[in-house]
N, C-alpha and C positions, 0 to 999 in steps of 0.2 A: 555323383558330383565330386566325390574325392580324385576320381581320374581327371575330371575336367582341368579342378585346380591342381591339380601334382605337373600337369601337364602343359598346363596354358602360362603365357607371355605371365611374367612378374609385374602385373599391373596391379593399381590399388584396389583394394576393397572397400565396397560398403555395403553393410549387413544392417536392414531393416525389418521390420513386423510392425505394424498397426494392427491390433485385433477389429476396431470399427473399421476398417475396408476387408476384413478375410480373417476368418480364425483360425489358431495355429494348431496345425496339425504336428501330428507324428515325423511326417515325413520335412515339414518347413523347419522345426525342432532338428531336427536330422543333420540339417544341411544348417544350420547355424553355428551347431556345435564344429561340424566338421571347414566352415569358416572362419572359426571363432581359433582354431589350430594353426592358422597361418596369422602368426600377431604382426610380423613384421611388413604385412601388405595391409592391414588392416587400416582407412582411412576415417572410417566414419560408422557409427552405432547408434542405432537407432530404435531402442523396445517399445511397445507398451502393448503387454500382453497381461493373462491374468498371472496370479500367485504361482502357483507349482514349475509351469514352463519358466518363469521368468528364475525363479530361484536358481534350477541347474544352469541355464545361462548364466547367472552372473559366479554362479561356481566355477564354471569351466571357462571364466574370466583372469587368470589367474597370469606371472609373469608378465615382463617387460612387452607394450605396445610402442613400440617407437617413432612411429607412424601417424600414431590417431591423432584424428584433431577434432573430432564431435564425438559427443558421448551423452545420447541421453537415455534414461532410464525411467520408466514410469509405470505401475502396475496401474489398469485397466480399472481394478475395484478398491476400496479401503477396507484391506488385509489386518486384522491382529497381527501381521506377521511385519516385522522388521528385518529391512536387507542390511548387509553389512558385504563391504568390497573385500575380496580376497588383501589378504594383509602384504601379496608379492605382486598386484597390481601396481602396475606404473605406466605414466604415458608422457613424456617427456614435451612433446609438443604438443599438448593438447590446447585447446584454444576454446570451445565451449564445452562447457558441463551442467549437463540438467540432473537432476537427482532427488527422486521422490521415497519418502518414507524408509531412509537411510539412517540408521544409526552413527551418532559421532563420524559424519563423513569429513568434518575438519579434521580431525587425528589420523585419517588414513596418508600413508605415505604416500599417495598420490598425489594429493594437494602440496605437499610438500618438494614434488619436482616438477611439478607441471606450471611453471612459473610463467608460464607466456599466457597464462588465461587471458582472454577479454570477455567473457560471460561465465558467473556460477552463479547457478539456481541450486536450492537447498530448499527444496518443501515439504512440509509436514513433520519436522525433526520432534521425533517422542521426546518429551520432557522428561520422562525417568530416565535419557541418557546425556544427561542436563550438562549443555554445552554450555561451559562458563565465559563468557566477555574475553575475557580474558587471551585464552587459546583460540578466540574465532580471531582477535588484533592479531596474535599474532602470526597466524596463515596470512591474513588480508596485507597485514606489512611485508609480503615478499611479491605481492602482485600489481608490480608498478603499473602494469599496461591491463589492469581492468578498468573495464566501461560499463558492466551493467551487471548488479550485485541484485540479490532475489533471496532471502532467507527467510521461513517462515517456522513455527512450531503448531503440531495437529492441536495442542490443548493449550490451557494458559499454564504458566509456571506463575506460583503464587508469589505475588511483589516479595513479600518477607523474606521467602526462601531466597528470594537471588541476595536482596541484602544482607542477610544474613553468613550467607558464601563470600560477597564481596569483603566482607569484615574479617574475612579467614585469610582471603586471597585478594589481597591487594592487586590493582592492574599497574606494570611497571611499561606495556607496551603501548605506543601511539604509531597508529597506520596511518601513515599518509597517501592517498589514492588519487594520485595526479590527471590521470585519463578517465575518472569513473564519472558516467553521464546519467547514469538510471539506477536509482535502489530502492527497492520496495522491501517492506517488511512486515510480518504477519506475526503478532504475541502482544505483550502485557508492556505498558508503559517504563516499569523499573529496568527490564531489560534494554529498552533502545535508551534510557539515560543513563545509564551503564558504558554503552557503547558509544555514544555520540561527544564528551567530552577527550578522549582519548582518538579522536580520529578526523580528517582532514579530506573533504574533499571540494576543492578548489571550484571546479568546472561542471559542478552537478547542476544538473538540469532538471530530471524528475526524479522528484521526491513521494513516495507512496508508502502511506502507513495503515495498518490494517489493524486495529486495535481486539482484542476479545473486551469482551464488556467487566467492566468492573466498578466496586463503589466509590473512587476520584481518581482525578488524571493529573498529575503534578509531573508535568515538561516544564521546566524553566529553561532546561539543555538544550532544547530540540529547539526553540527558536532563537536561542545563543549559536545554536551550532547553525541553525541559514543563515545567519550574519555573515560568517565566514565563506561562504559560498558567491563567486557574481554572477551566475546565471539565474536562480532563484528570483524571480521578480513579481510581486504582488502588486498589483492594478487592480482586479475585479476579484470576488468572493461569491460563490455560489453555494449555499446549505440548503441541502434538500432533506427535509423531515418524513422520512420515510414510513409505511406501516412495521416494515421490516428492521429497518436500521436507520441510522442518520450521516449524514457524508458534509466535506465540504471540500471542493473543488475549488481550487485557485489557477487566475491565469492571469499573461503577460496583459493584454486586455480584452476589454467586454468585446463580444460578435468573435471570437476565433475559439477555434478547436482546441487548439492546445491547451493541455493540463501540466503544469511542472509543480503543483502541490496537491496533495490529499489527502484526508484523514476519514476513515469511517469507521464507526462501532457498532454490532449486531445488538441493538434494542430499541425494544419497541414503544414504549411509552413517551408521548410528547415531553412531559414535564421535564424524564429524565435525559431527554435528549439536548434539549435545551442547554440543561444543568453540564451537561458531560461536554457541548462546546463549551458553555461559559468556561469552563477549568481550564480546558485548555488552551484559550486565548487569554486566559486573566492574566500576562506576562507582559509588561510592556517593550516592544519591540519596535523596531524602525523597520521594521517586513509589513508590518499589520498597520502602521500608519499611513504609508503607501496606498493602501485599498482605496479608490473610486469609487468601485459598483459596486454594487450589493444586492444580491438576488436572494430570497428566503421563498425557497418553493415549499411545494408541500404537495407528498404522493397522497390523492384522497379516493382514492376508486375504491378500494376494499376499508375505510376504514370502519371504528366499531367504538361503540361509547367506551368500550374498557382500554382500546389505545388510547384515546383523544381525552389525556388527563392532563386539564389544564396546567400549562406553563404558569409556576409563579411569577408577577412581573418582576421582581428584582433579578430574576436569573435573565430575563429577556434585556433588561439595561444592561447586568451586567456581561454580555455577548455586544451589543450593540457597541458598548462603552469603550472594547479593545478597538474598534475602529473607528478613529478618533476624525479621521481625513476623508469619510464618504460624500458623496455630493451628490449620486444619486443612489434611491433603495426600491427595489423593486419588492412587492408583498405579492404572495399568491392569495386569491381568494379563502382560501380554508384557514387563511390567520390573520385577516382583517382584522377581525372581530379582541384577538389576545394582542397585538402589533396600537391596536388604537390606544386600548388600557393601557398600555408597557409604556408610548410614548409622552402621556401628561405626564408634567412635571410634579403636581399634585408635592407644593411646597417645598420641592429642587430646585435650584437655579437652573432655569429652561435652555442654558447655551451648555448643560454640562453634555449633555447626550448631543450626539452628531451637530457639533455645532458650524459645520460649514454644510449642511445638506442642502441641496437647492431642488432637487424633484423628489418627490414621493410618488411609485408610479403602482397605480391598482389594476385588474383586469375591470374592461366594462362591465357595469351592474353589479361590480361586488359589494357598492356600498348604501349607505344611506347616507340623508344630510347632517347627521350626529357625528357617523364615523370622521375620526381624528381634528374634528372642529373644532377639539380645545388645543390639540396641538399647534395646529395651524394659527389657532387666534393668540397662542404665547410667544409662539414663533415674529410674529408680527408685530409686537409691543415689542418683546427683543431687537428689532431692527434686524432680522435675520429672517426675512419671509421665505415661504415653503409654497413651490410651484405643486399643488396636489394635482396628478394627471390619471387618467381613465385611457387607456389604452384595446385596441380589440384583440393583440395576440391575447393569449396565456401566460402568464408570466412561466409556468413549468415548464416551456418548449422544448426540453432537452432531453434528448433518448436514453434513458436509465434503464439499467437492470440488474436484480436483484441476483447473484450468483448463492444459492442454498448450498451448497458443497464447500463453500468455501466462509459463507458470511459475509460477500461484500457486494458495494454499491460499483455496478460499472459505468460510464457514460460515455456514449458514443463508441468510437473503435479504440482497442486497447493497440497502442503500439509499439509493445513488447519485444525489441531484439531478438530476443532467442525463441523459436516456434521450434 
């Protein structure tokens, strides 16, 4: 192979491996490296093999790529081992970066000249190499022309610890991200409020947050910070109570695909999932007023008495209560029954909860003639009557899935920029 390229036209390269189509031999290992010598033809990169192959590779990564413009990196398995880029890697036009299980990959002087990105992925960043807020603004403020930003951490970093660093280390930088259309993000609540007052962006579209579980969620930031944003538009709300985790799905309106909000947490228990939205809608916002629909699914195929721990009603007002503008609520069957209780007023003023709702829609035969008949009948003395409807869909009709590698709730097709 070395004769081919010493010999052949100066055209570009692109150097790939996928281990799930072919595993890497001796000999593909061979011919990468000896690819991997010619930086200045080098156009495109593309790993994801296991641990050992992959390490000499990004060894023999070393020196100016002038060339490149995709880079991604991804080992096959979850390695104890943490990569780290050659400290004389550079790629002056690079344009996408995926990078998995990377040590402090914002501090490498790559990020630092490769200012033409429109996509960085950043997943699985070990927390013992605890990238502060701080130095991630400041990369992100030299990358005018990103549009889809991706950083996540493999474990939680403890709320305290970030605060406690922020108290040390002040943030003096503010990124503004003029082109950026897509951000998702993967850690612990203090981290993205860390990051979301000190940062701008205009034209975002989707928003994807991926929470590790913990005992409360205090964003008062995060829905300050979609204010700031006008593509961000809330019409319908979808919470699915999952056995696995709990999600909620926002879209421009009810019946379309599109998702430009999300928030999911890996736990299992109803009560606390409840609890863990309520927190973080208890903010009053002109995003969450917005909302129309209102779908409250509920995944019940595997569930089990020790998930299914009754929701307190006040945690159920209080979720209902941030959305103040609904007019219709769709219930799945499996929460009739807590949804009916949640709803009497039971000596509240009956217009405080959803006081413009005009359907209540159940699947056929989820109910009986008890179910929500005091609601309906306070409704009705308020001069605010309640169309209760029996429908034959499912109100769950949405294709979920459960991603265990990662902890989250997917729906439908993920359509993610960078593959």
């Amino acid at each position: 192979m070395e004769d081919i390229l010493a010999h052949s036209p100066p055209l570009p390269l692109s150097i790939g491996h996928d281990e799930q189509n072919h595993g890497l031999t001796a000999k593909h290992e061979e011919g990468i490296l000896i690819a991997l010598q010619y930086r200045d033809r080098v156009r495109r990169i593309h790993l994801r093999i296991p641990v050992p192959g992959l390490q000499r590779l990004i060894t023999a990564m070393d020196g100016a790529f002038p060339v490149l413009e995709y880079l991604y990196i991804m080992p096959r398995t979850r390695p104890n081992t943490r990569f780290t880029l050659p400290p004389t890697f550079q790629a002056p036009h690079l344009r996408y970066l995926v990078l998995q299980r990377f040590t402090s990959p914002i501090r490498s002087p790559l990020l630092t000249t490769a200012i033409g990105l429109v996509a960085l992925s950043l997943r699985w960043i070990d927390p013992s190499t605890y990238l502060h807020p701080g130095h991630l603004l400041q990369t992100l403020s030299l990358l005018s022309q990103l549009k889809s930003l991706e950083m996540g951490f493999c474990s939680p970093v403890p709320n305290n610890n970030i605060e406690r660093q922020l108290l040390h280390t002040p943030m003096i930088t503010h990124a503004t991200l003029p082109s950026l259309r897509w951000f998702s993000f993967w850690g612990v609540s203090a981290y993205l409020e860390a990051l979301l007052p000190n940062m701008t962006a205009p034209l975002l579209r989707t928003f994807r947050l991926h929470f590790f579980n913990q005992l409360s969620f205090p964003l008062p930031r995060l829905l300050q910070f979609m204010t700031t944003t006008e593509s961000l538009i809330f019409r319908s709300a979808k919470f699915l109570f999952h056995d696995e985790a709990v999600a909620v799905f926002v879209q421009p309106h009810e019946g379309i695909n599109l998702i430009n909000f999300s928030i999911d947490i890996p736990c299992k228990h109803l009560d606390w999932q409840v609890s863990s939205m309520a927190q973080i809608f208890n903010v009053p916002s002109p995003l969450s007023s917005t909302v129309a629909d209102v779908d409250l699914d509920y995944r019940e195929h595997s569930l089990s008495p020790a998930w299914h721990n009754q929701a307190d009603r006040m945690q159920w007002r209080q979720l209902l209560r941030s959305f103040s503008n609904v007019k219709t609520l769709r219930v799945h069957s499996g929460l009739i029954g807590e949804l009916s209780r949640s709803l009497r007023s039971d000596g509240d003023p009956p217009l405080e909860l959803l006081p413009h709702l005009e359907e209540l829609i159940c699947p056929v035969g989820s109910r009986d003639g008890e179910t929500f008949a005091q609601f309906i009948h306070e409704r009705e003395l308020s001069g605010k009557p309640v169309n209760l409807t029996e429908k034959i869909f499912p109100v769950g009709r949405n294709s979920y899935e459960f991603d265990s590698s990662a902890g989250v709730i997917h729906v439908g097709p993920d359509p993610h920029p960078v593959s």
